[in-house]
VORO-694013 format. One record per residue: residue in one letter; z, x, y of N, C-alpha, C in turn. Coordinates in Angstrom, 2 decimals, always signed. Each point is the difference from the previous one (the first is absolute). Example, Ala and Ser with C-alpha at 12.3 -4.5 7.8 and 13.67 -1.06 7.14 Angstrom:
BEGIN
(site A (+7.80 +13.19 -5.69) (+0.00 -0.89 +1.19) (+0.00 +0.90 +1.20))
(site S (-0.72 -0.35 +1.05) (+0.06 +0.82 +1.19) (+0.73 -0.77 +1.09))
This chain:
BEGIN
(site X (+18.53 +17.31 -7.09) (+0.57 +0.80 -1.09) (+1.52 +0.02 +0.08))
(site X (+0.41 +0.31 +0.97) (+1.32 -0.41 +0.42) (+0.88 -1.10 -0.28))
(site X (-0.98 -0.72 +1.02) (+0.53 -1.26 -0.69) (+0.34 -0.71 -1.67))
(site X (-1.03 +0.55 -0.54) (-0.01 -0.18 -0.96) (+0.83 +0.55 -1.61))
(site X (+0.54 +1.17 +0.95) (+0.77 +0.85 -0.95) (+1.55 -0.44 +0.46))
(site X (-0.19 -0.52 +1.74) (+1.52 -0.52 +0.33) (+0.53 -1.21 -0.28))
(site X (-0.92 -0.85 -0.64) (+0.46 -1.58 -0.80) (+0.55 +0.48 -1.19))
(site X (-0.17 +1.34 -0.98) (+0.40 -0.35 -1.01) (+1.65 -0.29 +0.28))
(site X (+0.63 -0.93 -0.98) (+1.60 -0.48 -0.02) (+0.77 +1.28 +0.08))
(site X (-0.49 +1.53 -1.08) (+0.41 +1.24 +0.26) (-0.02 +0.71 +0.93))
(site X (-0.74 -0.18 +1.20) (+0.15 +0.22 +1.68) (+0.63 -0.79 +0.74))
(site X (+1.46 +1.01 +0.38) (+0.73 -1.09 +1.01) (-0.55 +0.70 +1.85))
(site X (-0.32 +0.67 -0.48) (+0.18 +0.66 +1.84) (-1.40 -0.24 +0.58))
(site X (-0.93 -0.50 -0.39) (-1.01 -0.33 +0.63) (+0.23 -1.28 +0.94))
(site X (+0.69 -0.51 +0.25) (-0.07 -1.44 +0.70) (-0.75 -1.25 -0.85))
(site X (+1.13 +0.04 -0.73) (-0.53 -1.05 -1.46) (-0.10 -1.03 +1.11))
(site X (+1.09 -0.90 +0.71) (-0.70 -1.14 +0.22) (-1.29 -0.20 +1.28))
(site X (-0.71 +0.73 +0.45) (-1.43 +0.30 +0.38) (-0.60 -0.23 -0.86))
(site X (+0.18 +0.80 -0.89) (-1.30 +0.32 -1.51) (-0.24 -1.16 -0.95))
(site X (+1.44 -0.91 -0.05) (-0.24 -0.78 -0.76) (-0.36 -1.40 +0.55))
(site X (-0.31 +0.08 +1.36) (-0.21 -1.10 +0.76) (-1.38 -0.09 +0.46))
(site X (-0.75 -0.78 -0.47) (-1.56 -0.59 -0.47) (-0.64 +0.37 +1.76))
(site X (+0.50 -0.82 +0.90) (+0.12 +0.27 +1.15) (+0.00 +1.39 +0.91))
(site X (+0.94 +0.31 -0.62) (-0.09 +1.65 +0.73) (-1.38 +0.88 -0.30))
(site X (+0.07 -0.47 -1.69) (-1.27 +1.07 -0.25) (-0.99 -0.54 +0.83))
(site X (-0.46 -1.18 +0.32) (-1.17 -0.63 +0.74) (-0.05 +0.53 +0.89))
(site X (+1.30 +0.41 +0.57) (+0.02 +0.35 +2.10) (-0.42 +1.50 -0.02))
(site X (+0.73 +0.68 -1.34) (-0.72 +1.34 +0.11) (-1.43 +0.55 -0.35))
(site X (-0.75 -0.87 -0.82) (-1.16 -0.32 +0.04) (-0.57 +0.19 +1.04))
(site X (+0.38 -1.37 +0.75) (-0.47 -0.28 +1.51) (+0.02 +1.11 +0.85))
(site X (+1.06 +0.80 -0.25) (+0.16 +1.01 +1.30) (-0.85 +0.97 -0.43))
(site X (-0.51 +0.20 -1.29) (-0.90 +1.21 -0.24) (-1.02 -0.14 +0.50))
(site X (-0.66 -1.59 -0.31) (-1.22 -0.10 +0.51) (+0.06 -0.21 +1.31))
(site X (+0.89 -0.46 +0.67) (-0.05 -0.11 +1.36) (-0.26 +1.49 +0.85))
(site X (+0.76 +1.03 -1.07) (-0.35 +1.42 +0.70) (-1.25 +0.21 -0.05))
(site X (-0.94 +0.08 -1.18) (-1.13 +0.43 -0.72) (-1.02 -1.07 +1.92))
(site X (+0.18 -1.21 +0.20) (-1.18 -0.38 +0.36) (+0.53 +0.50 +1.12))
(site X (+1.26 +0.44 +0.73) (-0.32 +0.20 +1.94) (-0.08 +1.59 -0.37))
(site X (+0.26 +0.90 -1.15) (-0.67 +1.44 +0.23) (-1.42 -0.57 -0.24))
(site X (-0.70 -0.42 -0.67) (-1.41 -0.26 -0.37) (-0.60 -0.31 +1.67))
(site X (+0.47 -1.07 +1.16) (-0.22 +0.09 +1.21) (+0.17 +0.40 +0.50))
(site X (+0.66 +1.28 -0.07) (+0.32 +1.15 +0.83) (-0.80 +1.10 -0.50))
(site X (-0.80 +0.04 -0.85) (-1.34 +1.07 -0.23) (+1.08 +1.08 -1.60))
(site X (+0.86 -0.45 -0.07) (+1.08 +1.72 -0.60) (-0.17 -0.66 -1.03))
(site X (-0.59 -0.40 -0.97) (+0.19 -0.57 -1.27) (-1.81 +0.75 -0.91))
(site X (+0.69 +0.65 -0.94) (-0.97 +0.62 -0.45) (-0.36 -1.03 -1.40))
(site X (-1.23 -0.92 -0.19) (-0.15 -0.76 -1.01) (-0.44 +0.46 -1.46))
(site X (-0.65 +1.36 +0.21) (+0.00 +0.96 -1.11) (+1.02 -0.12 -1.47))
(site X (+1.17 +0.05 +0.78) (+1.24 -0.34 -1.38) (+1.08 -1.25 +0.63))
(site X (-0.64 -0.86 -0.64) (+0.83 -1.36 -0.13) (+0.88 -0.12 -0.53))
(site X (+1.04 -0.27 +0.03) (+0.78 -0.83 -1.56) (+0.03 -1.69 +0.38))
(site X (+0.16 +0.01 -0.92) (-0.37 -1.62 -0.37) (+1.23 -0.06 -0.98))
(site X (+0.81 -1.03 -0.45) (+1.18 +0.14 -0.64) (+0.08 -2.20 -0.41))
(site X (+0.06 +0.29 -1.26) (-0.30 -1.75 -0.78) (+1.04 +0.46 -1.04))
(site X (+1.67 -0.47 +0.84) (+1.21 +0.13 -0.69) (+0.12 -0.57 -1.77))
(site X (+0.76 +0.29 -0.79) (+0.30 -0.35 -0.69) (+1.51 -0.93 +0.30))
(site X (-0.08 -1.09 -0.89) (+1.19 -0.82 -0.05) (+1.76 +0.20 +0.19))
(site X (+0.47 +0.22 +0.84) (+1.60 +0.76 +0.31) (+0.61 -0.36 -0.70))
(site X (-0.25 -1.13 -0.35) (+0.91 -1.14 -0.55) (-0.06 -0.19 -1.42))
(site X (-0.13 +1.08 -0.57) (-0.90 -0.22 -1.74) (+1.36 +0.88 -0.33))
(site X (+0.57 -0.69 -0.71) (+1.41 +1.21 -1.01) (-0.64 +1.05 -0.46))
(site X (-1.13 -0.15 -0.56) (-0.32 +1.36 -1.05) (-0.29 +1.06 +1.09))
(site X (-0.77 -0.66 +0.92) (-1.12 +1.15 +1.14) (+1.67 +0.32 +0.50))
(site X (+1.10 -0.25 +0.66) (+0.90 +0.31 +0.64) (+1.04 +1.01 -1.12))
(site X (+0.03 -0.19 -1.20) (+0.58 +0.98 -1.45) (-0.84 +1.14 +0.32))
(site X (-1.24 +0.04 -0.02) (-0.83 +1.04 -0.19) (+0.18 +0.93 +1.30))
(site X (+0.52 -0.62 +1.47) (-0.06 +0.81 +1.13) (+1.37 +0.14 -0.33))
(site X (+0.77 -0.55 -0.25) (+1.29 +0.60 -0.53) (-0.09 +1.62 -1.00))
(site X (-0.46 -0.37 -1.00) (-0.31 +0.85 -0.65) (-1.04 +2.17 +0.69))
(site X (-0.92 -0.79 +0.38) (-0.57 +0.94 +0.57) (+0.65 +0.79 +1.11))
(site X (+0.87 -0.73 +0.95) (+0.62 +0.54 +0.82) (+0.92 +0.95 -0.49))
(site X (+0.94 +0.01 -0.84) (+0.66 +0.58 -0.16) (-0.16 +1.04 -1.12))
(site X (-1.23 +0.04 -0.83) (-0.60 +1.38 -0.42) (-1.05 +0.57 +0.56))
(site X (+0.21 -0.06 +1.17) (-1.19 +0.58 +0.76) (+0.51 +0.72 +1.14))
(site X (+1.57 -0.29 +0.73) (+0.65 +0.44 +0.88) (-0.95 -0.61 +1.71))
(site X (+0.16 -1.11 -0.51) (-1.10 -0.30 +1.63) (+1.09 +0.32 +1.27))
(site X (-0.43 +0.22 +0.97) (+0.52 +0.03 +1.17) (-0.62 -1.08 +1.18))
(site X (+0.73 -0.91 +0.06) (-0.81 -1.54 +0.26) (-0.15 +0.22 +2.13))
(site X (+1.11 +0.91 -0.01) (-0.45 -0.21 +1.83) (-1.32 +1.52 +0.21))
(site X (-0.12 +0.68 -1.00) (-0.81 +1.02 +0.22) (-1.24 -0.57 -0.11))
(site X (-0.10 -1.12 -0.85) (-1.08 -0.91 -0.21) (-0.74 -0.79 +1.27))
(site X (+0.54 +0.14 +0.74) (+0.02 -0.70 +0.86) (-0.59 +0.99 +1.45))
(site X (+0.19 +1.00 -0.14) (-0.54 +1.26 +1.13) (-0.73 +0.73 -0.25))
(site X (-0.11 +0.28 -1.65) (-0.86 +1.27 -0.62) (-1.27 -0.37 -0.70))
(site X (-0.91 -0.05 +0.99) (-1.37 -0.67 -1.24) (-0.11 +0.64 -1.04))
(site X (-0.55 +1.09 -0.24) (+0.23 +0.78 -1.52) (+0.80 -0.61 -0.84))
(site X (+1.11 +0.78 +0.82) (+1.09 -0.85 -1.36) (+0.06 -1.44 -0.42))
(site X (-0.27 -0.48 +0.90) (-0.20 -1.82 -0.55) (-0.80 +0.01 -1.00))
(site X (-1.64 +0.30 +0.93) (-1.15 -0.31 -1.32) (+0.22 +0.87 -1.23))
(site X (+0.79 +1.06 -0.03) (-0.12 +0.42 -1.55) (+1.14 -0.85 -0.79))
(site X (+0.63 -0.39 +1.33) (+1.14 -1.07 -1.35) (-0.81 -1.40 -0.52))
(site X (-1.00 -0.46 +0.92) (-0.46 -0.95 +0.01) (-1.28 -0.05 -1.76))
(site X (-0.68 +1.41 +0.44) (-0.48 -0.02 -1.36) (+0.87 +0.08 -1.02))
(site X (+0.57 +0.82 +0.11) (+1.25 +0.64 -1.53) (+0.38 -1.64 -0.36))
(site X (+0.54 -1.07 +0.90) (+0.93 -1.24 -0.09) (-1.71 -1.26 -0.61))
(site X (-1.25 +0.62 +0.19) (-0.72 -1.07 -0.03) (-0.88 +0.50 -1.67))
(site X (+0.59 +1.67 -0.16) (-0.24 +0.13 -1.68) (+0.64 -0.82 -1.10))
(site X (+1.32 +0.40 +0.71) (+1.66 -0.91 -0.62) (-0.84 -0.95 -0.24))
(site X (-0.54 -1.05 +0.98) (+0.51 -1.85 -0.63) (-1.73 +0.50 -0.60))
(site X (-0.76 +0.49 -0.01) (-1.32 -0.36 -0.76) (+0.60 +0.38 -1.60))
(site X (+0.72 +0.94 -0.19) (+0.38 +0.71 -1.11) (+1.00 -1.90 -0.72))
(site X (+0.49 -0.26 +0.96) (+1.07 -1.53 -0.23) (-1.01 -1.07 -0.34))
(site X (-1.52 +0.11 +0.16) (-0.55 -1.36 -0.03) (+0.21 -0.82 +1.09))
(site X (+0.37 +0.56 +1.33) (-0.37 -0.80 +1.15) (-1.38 -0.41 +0.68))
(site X (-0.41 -0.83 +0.27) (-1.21 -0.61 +0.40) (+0.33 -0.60 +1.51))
(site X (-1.02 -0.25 +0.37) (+0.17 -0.07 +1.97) (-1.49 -1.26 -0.02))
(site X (-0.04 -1.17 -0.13) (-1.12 -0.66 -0.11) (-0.56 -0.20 +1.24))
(site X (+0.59 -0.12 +1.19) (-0.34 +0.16 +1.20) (-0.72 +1.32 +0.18))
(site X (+0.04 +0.97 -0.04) (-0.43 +1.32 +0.05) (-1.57 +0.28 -0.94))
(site X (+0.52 -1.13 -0.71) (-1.50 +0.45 -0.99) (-1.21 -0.93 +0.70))
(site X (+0.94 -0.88 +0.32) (-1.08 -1.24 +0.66) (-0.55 +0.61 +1.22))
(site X (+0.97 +0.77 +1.05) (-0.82 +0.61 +0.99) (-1.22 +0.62 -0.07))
(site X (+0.43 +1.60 -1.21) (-0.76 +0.70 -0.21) (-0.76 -0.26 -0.11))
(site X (-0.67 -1.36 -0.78) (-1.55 -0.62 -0.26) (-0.49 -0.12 +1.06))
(site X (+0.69 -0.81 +0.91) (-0.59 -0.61 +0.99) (-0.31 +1.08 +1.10))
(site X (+0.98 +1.45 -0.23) (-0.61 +1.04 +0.81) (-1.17 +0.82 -0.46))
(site X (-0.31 -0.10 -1.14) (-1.43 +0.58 -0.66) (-1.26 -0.85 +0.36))
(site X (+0.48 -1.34 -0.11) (-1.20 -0.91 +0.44) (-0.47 +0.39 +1.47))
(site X (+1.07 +0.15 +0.45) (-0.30 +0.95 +1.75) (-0.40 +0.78 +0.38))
(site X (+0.27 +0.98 -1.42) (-0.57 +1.49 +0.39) (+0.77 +1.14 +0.83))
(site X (+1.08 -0.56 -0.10) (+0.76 +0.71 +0.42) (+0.93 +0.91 -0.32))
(site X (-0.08 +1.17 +0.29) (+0.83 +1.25 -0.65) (+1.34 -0.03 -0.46))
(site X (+0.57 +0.35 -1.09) (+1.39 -0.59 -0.30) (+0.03 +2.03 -0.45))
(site X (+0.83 +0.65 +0.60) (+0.25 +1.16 -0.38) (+0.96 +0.66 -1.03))
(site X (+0.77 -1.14 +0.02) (+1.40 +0.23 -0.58) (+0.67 -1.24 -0.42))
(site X (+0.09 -0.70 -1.03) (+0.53 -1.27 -0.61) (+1.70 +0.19 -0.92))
(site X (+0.50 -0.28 +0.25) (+1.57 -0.01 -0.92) (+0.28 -1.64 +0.23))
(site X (-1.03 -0.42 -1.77) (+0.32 -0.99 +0.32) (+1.20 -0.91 -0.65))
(site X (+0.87 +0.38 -0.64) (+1.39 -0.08 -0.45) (+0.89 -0.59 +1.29))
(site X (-0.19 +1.06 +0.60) (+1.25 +0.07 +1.38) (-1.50 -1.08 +1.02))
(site X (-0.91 -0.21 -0.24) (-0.41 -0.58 +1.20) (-0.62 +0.50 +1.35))
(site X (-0.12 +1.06 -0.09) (-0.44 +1.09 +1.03) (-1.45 +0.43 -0.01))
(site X (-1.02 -0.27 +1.03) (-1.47 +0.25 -0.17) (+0.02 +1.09 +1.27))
(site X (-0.91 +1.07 +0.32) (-0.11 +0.57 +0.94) (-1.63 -0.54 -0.14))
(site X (-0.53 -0.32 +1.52) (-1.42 -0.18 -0.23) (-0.65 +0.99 +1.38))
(site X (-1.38 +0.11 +0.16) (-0.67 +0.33 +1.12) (-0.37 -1.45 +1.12))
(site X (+0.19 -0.36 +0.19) (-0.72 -1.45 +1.26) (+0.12 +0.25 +1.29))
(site X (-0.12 -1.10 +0.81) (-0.07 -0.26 +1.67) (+0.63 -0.71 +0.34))
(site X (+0.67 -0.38 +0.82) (+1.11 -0.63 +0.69) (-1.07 -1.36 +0.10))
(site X (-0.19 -0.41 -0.11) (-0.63 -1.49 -0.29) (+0.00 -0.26 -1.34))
(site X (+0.04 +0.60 -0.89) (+0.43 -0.69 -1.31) (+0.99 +0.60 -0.55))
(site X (+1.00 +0.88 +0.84) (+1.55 +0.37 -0.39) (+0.33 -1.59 +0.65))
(site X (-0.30 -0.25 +1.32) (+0.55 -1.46 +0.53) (+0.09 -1.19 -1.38))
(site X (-1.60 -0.05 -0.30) (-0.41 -1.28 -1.02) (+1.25 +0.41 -1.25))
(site X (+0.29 +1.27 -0.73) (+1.25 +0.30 -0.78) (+1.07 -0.95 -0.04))
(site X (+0.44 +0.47 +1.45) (+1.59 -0.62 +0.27) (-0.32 -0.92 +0.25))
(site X (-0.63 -1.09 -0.53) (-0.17 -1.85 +0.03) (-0.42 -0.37 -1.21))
(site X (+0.03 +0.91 -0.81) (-0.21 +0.07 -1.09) (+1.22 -0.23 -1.43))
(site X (-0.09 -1.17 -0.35) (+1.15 -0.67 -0.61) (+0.58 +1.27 -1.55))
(site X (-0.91 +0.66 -0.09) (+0.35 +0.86 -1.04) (+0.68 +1.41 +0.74))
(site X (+0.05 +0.08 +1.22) (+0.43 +0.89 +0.35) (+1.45 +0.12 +1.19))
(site X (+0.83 +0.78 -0.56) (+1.70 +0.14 +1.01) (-0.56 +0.58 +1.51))
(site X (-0.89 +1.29 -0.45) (+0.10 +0.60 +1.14) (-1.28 +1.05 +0.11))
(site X (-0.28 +0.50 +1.47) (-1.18 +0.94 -0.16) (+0.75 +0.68 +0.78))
(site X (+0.04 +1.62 -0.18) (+0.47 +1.21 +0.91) (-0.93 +0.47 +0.00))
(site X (-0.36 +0.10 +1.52) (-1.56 +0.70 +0.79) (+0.56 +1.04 -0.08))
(site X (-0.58 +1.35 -0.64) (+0.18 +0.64 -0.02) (+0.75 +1.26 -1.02))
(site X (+0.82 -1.04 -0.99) (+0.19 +0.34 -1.64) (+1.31 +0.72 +0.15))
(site X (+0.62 +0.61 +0.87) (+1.29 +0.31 +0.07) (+0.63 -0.32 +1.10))
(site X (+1.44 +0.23 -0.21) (+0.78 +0.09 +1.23) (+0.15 +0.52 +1.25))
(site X (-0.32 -0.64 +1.33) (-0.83 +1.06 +1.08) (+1.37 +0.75 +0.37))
(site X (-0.21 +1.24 +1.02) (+1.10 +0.17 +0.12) (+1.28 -0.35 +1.37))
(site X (-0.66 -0.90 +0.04) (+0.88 -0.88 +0.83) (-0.36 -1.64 -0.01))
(site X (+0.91 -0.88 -0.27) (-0.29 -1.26 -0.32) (+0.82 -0.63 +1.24))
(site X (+0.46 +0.76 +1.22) (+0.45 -0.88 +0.86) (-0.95 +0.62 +1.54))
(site X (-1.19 +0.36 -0.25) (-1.14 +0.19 +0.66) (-0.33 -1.25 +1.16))
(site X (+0.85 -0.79 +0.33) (-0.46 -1.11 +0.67) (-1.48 -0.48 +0.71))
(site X (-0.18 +1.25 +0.79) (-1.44 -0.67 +0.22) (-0.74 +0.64 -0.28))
(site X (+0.14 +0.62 -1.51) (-0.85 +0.28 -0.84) (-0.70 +1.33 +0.62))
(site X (+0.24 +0.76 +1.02) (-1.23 +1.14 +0.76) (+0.85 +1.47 -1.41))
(site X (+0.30 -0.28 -0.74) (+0.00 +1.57 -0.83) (+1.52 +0.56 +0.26))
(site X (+0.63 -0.23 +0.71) (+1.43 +0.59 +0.12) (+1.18 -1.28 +0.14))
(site X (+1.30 +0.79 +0.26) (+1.17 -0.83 +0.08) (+0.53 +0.59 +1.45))
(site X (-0.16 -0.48 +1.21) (+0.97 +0.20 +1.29) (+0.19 -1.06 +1.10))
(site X (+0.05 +0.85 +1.07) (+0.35 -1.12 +1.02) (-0.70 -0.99 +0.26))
(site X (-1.70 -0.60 -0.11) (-0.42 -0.60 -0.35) (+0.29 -1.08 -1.19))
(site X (+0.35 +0.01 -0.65) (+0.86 -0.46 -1.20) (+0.92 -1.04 +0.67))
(site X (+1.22 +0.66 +0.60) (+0.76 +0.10 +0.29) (+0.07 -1.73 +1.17))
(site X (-1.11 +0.24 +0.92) (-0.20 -0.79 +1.00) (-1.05 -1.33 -0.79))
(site X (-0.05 +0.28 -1.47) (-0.70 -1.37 -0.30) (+1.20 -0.78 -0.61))
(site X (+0.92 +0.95 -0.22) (+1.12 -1.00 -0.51) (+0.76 -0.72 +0.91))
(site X (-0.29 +0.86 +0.93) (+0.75 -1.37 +0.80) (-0.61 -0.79 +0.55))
(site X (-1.64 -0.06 +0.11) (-0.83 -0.60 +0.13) (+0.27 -1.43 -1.02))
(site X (+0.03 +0.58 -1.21) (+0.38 -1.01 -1.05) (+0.78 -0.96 +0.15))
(site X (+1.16 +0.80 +0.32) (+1.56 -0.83 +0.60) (-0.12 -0.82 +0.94))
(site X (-1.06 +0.50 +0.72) (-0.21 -1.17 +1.58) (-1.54 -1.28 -0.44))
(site X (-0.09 +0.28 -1.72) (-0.94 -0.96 -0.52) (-1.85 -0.03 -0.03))
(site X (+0.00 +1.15 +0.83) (-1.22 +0.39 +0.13) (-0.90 +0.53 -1.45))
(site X (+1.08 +0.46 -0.59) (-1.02 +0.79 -1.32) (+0.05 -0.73 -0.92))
(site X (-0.31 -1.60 -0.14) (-0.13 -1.07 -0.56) (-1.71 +0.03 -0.77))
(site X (-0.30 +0.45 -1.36) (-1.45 -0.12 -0.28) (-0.13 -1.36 -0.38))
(site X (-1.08 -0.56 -0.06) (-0.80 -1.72 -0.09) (+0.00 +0.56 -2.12))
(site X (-0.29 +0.95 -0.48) (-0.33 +0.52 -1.85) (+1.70 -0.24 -0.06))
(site X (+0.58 -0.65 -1.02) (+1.19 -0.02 -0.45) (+0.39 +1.48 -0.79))
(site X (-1.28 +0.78 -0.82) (+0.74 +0.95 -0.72) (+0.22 +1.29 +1.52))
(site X (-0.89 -0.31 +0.75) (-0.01 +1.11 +1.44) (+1.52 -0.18 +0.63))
(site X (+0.57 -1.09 +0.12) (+0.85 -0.59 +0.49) (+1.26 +0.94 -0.92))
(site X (-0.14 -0.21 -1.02) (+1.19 +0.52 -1.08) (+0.52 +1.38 -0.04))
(site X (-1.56 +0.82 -0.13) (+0.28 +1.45 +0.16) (+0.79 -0.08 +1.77))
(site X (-0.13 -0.47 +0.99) (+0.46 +0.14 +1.46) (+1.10 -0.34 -0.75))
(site X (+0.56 -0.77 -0.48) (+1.56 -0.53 -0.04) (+0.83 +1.30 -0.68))
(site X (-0.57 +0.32 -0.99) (+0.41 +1.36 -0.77) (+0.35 +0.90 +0.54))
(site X (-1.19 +0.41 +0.64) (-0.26 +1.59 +1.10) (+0.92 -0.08 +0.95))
(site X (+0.05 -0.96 +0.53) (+0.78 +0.12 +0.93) (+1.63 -0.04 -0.06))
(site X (+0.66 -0.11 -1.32) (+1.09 +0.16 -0.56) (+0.18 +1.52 -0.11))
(site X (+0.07 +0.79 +1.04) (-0.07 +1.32 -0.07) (+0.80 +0.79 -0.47))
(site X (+1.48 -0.60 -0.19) (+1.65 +0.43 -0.77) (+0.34 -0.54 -1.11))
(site X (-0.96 -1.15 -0.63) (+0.22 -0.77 -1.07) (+0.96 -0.94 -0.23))
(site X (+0.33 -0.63 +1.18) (+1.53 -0.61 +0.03) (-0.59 -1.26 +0.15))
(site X (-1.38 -0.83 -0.42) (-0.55 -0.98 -0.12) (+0.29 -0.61 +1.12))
(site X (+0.13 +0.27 +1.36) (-0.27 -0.31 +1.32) (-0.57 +0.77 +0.29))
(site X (-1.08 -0.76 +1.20) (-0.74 +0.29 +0.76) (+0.66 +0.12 +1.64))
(site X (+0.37 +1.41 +0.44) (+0.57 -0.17 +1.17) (-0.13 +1.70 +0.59))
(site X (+0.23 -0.10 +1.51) (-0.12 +1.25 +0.85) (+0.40 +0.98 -1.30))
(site X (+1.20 -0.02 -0.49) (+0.17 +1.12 -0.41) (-0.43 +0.82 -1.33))
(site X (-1.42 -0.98 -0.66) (-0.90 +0.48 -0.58) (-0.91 +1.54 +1.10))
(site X (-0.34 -0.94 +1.59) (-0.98 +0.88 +0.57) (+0.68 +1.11 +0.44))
(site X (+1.67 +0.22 -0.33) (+0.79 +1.17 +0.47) (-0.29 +1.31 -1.26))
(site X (+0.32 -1.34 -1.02) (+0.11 +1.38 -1.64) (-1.70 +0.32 -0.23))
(site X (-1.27 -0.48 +0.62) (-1.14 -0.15 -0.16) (+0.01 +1.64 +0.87))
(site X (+0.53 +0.36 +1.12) (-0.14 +0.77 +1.03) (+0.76 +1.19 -0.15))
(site X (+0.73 -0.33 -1.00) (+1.08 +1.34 -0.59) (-0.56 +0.75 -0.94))
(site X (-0.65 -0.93 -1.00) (-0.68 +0.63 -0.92) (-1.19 +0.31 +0.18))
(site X (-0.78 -0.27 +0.78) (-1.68 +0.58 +0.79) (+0.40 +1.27 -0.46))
């Protein structure tokens, strides 16, 4: 959603060139699902509320006018988006009335949905404009999802946990944490799953200064 409201040309402070780079969106993809499957092996992933998320086109002038547009009669707050589940998902519906009200269509999304009825599988909540399915499943066919060419991303679990630099995943952020990063640093926390691999590269950027180094596991230990 973010992302998507931070490509429009009328958003400069989102980190346009991330957003507008085909690439980046892929890696952040990757790192979602990379979170979703090592909480899913670590038991903390509740499959009850999924999201499942089958983007719309970034790169479409009109779809990028329209997040232009919406953003700025709506007063979004794009980093609150980003911490506050509530507030996201109600922007997420309000933003996925917008483009249905526009004649936006999501053909990927419709194509899923079939193929998730043929399954039998619970879809609780559909916004399919913006691309957003919440379903009920099991971590064996949240897996089969994310290989799934119609789909960006699956979040085990349907919101933002509240900590995304959880390293080995046991439910908190501390000194444990702390000693996998440098575990990392000394090459050990290398996963064989490329998207497993991605979320480690992320997480472990603990100051955001897109290095990976001790003094992530210092600001990791300050903020515990």
């Amino acid at each position: 959603f973010a992302a998507f409201l931070g490509n429009s040309p009328t958003v400069s402070a989102f980190g346009m060139d991330d957003l507008k780079s085909d690439s980046r969106m892929q890696l952040g993809y990757s790192i979602i699902n990379g979170y979703s499957k090592l909480s899913a092996r670590s038991g903390l992933t509740d499959y009850s509320k999924t999201a499942v998320y089958c983007g719309q086109d970034l790169s479409n002038p009109y779809l990028l006018a329209l997040a232009g547009t919406f953003y700025f009669t709506n007063g979004v707050d794009l980093e609150r988006t980003l911490t506050d589940n509530g507030y996201a998902l109600g922007l997420v519906r309000k933003l996925n009335a917008f483009l249905e009200r526009m004649g936006v269509k999501n053909e990927r999304l419709t194509s899923l949905k079939a193929a998730l009825k043929n399954e039998k599988v619970p879809v609780t909540e559909s916004l399919d404009s913006v691309g957003l399915l919440f379903i009920k499943t099991d971590s064996a066919f949240a897996g089969r999802l994310m290989n799934d060419d119609r789909v960006d991303f699956v979040f085990a679990g349907g919101e933002v946990p509240p900590s995304m630099k959880d390293l080995n995943m046991d439910g908190r952020s501390d000194f444990e944490d702390a000693s996998y990063i440098q575990r990392f640093l000394a090459g050990e926390l290398v996963y064989p799953d490329a998207d497993e691999n991605e979320y480690i590269k992320f997480a472990t950027d603990i100051d955001g200064d897109k290095n990976q180094d001790i003094r992530d596991a210092t600001a990791l230990l300050r903020d515990a």
